[in-house]
C-alpha positions as CSV (number, residue, x, y, z in Angstrom):
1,X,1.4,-10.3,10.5
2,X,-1.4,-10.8,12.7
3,X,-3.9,-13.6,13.0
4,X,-5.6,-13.1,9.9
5,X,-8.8,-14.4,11.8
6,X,-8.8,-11.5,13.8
7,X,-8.2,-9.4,11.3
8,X,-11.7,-10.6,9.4
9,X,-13.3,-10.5,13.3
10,X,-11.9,-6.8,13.4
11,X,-13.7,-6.2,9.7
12,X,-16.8,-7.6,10.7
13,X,-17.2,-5.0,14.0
14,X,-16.4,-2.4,11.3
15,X,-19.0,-3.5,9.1
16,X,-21.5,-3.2,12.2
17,X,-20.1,0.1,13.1
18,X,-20.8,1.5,9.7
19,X,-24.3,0.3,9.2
20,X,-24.8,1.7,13.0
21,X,-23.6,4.9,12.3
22,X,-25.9,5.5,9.3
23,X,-28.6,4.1,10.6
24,X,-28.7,6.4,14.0
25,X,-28.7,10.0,11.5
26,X,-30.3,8.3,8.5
27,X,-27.8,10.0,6.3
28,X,-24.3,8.9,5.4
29,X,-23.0,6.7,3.0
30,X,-22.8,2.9,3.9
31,X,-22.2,1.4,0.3
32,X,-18.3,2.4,-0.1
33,X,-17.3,2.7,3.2
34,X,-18.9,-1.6,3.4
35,X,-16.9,-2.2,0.1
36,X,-13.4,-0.7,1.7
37,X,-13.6,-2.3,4.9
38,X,-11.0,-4.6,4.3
39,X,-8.7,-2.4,2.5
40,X,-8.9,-0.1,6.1
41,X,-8.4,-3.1,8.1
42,X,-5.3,-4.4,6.1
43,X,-4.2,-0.7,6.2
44,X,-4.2,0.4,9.9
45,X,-3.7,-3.1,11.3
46,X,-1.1,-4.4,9.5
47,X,0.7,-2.0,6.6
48,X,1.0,1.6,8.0
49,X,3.9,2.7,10.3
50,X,2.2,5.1,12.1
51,X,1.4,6.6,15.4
52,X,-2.3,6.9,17.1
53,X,-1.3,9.6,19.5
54,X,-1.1,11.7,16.1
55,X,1.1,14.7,14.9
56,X,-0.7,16.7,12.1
57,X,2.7,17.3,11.0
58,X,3.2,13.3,10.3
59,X,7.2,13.4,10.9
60,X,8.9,10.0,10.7
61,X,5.9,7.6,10.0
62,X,3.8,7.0,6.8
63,X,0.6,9.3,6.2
64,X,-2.8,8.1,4.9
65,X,-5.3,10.3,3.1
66,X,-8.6,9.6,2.3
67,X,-10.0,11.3,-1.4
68,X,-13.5,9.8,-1.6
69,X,-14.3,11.6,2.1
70,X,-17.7,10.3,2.3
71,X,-16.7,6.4,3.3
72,X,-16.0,8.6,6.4
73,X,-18.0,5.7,8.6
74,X,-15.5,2.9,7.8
75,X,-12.7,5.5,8.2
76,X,-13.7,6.4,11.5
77,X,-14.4,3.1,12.8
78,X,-11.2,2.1,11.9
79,X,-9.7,4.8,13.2
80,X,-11.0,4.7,16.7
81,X,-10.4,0.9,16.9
82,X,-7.2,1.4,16.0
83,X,-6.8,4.0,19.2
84,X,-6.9,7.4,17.8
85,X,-9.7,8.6,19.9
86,X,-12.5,6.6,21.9
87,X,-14.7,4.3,20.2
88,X,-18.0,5.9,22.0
89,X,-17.7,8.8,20.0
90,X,-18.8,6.5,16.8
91,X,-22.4,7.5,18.1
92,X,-22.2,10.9,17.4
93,X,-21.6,10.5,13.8
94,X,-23.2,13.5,11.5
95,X,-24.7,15.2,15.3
96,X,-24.4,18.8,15.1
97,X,-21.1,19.8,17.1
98,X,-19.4,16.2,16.5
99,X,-16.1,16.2,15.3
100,X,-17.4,12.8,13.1
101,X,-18.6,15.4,10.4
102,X,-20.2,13.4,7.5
103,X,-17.2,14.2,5.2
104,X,-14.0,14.3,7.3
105,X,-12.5,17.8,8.1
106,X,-9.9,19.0,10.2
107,X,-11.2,22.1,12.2
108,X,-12.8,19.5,14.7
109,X,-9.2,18.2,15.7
110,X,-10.4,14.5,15.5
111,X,-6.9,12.8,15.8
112,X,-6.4,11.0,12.3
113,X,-7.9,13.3,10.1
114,X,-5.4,15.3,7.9
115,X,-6.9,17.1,5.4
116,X,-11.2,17.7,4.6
117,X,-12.1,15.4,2.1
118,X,-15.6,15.2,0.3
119,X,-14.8,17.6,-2.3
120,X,-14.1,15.0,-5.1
121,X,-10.6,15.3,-7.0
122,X,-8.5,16.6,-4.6
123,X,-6.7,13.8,-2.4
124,X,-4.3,13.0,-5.4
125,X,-2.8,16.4,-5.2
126,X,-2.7,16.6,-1.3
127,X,-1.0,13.1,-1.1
128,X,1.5,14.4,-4.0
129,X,2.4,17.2,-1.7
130,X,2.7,15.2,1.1
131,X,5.1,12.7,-0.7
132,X,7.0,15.8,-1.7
133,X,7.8,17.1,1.4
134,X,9.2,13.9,2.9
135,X,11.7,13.8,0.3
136,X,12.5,17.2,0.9
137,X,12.9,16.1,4.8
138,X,14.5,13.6,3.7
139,X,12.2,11.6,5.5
140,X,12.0,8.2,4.2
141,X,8.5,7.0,4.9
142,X,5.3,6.4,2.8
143,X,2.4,8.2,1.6
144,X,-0.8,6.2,0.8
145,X,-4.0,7.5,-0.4
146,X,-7.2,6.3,-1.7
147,X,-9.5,7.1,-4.2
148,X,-13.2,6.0,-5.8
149,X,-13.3,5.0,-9.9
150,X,-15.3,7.2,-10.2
151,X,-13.8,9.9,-8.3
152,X,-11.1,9.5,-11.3
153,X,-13.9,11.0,-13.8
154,X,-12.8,14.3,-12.1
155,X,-9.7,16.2,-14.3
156,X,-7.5,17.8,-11.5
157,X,-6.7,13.8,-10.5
158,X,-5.1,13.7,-14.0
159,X,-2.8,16.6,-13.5
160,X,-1.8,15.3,-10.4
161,X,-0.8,11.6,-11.8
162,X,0.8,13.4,-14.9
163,X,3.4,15.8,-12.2
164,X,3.7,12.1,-10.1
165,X,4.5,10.4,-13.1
166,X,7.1,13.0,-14.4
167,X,8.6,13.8,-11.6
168,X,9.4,10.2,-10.0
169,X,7.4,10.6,-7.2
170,X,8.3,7.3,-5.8
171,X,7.3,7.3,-2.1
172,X,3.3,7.6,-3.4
173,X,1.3,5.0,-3.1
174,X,-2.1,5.7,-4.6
175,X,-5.2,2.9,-4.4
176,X,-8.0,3.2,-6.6
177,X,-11.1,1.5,-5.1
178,X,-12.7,-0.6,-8.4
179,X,-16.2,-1.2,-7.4
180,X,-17.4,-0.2,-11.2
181,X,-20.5,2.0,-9.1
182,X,-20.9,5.7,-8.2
183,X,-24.1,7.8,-6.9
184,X,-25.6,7.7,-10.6
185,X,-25.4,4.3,-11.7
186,X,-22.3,2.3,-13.1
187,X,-19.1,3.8,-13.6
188,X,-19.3,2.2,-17.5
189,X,-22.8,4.0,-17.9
190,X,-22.0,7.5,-16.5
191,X,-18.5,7.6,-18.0
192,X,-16.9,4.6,-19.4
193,X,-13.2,5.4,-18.3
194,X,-11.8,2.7,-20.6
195,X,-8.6,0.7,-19.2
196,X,-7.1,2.0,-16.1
197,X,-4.2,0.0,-16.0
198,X,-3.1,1.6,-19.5
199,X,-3.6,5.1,-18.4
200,X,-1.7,5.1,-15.4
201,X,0.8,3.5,-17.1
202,X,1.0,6.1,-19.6
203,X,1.3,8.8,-17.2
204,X,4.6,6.9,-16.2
205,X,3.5,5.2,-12.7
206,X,4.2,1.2,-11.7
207,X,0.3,-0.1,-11.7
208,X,-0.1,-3.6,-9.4
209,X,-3.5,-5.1,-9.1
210,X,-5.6,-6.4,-6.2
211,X,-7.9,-8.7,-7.5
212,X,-10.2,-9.7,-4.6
213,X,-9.8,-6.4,-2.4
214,X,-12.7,-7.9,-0.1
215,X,-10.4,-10.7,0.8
216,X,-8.1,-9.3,3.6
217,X,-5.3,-11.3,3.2
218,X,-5.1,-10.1,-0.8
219,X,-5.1,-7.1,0.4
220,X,-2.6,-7.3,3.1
221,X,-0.4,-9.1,0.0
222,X,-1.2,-6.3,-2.7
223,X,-0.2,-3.5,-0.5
224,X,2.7,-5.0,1.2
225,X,3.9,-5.7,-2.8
226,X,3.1,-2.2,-3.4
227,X,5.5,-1.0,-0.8
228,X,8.3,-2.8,-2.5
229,X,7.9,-0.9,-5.6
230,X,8.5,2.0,-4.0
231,X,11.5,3.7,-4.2
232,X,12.1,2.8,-8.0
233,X,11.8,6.1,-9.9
234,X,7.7,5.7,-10.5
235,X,5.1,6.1,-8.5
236,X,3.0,3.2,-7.3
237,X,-0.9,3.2,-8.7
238,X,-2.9,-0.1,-6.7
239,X,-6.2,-1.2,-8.8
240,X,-8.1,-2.9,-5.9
241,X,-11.0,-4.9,-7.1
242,X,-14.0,-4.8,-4.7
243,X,-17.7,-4.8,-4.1
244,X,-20.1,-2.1,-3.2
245,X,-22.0,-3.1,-0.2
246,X,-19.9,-5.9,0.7
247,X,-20.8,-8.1,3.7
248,X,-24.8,-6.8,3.7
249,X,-26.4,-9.1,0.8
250,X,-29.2,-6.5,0.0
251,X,-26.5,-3.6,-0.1
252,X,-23.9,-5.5,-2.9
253,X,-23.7,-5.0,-6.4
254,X,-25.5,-2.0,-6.6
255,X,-25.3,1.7,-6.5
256,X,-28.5,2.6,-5.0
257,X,-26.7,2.0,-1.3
258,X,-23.8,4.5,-2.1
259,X,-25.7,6.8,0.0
260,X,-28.5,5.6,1.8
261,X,-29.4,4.4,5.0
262,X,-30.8,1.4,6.3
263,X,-34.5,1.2,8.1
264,X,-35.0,-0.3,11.3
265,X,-35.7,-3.6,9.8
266,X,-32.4,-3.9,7.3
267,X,-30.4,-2.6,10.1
268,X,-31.3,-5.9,11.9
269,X,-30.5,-7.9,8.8
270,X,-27.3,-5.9,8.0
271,X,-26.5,-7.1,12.0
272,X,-27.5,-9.9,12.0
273,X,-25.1,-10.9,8.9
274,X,-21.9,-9.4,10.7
275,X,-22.6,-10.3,14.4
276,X,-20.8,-8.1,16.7
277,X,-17.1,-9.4,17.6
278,X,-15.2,-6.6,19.8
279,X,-18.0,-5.0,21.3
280,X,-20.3,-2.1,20.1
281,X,-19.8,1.1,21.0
């Protein structure tokens, strides 16, 4: 494993990247993408077997895809710092022509990007598929996705995790980011989805749970546990635990930041909280 210290030195440049990116277009959505840096980090540095130089066809190394597409800062920070294209293009983020489109797509080509995402709902199916067709290949590699709570309000997520469930889908491994907020208000308040946990359970997948998903190293733990569920008949379901906003005090606990972006003035305070550790684009 790496040094887990520069792992949390890696997080904090995302952090900066993210709040930089929104910030620059005033539009985007900083709340999420802050709450899942770790979770990317843990992911791209440390968990996934796979290959910057990228093949959209994703033969012989795990695949990622991203359901909740508009944390597309964090997932583009991470990917560039991870080598999948050059870190400069972070500044074009949201520009008319970029390839960083506000919700990922894959017309652009950006290296990384698998499938457009934004359209809430879908990912579950798409990663199904995915997992699918390794087994068909008989390719024996992973498929992760990752999806908001309340992204799970949305019924074709449901069909999805009922076919994983009956079907033994077992290469799937699907993490729901609990941060109890979405663009309304509280998950409880818009649409109390009652216990998690109980419903994946029911549909017939293995459900492991990452308490403190902001701490890197429980994440890096969680996942890696994950992985060795696979392969055991069920599909894996990962409850991560984490906190809107996190790492910029005046953007945590609260859904007002899901998509928002900072002024000139909490820009510098979102900075100056996550100072800048590999260099800013």
């Amino acid at each position: 494993m790496a040094n887990i210290e520069e792992l949390k030195s890696f997080a904090t440049q995302v952090r900066r990247d993210i709040v930089r990116q929104v910030h620059k277009v005033n539009s985007g959505h900083p709340g999420g993408s802050l709450g899942c840096t770790e979770f990317f980090v843990a992911l791209y540095q440390e968990i996934l077997e796979h290959d910057p130089s990228f093949n959209m066809d994703g033969v012989g190394e795990d695949l990622f895809f991203l359901s909740n597409g508009h944390i597309s800062p964090v997932f583009y920070s991470v990917l560039a710092r991870s080598g999948y294209f050059p870190v400069e293009e972070l500044s074009t983020f949201r520009m008319i022509d970029s390839r960083l489109q506000g919700h990922p797509t894959t017309h652009e080509g950006l290296p990384g990007i698998r499938i457009a995402s934004g359209s809430l709902g879908q990912g579950m199916s798409i990663a199904l598929g995915a997992a699918q067709a390794k087994k068909l290949n008989k390719d024996s590699h992973l498929v992760f996705s990752l999806h908001g709570d309340g992204e799970l309000q949305e019924g074709q997520n449901w069909e999805a995790i009922m076919y994983a469930g009956a079907n033994g889908v077992d290469n799937l491994i699907s993490t729901v980011d609990v941060n109890g907020q979405q663009i309304d208000g509280s998950t409880d308040t818009v649409l109390n989805m009652g216990d998690l946990r109980a419903k994946f359970e029911a549909f017939g997948w293995d459900v492991l749970e990452i308490a403190e998903g902001n701490d890197i190293e429980k994440v890096i733990e969680g996942l890696n546990e994950a992985k060795e569920h696979t392969g055991k008949g069920k599909p894996v379901c990962v409850l991560m635990t984490t906190v809107m906003g996190n790492g910029v005090d005046f953007m945590m606990h609260t859904h007002e930041w899901h998509g928002k972006a900072p002024n000139d003035e909490q820009l510098e305070s979102a900075l100056a909280q996550n100072p800048e550790t590999l260099g800013d684009y």
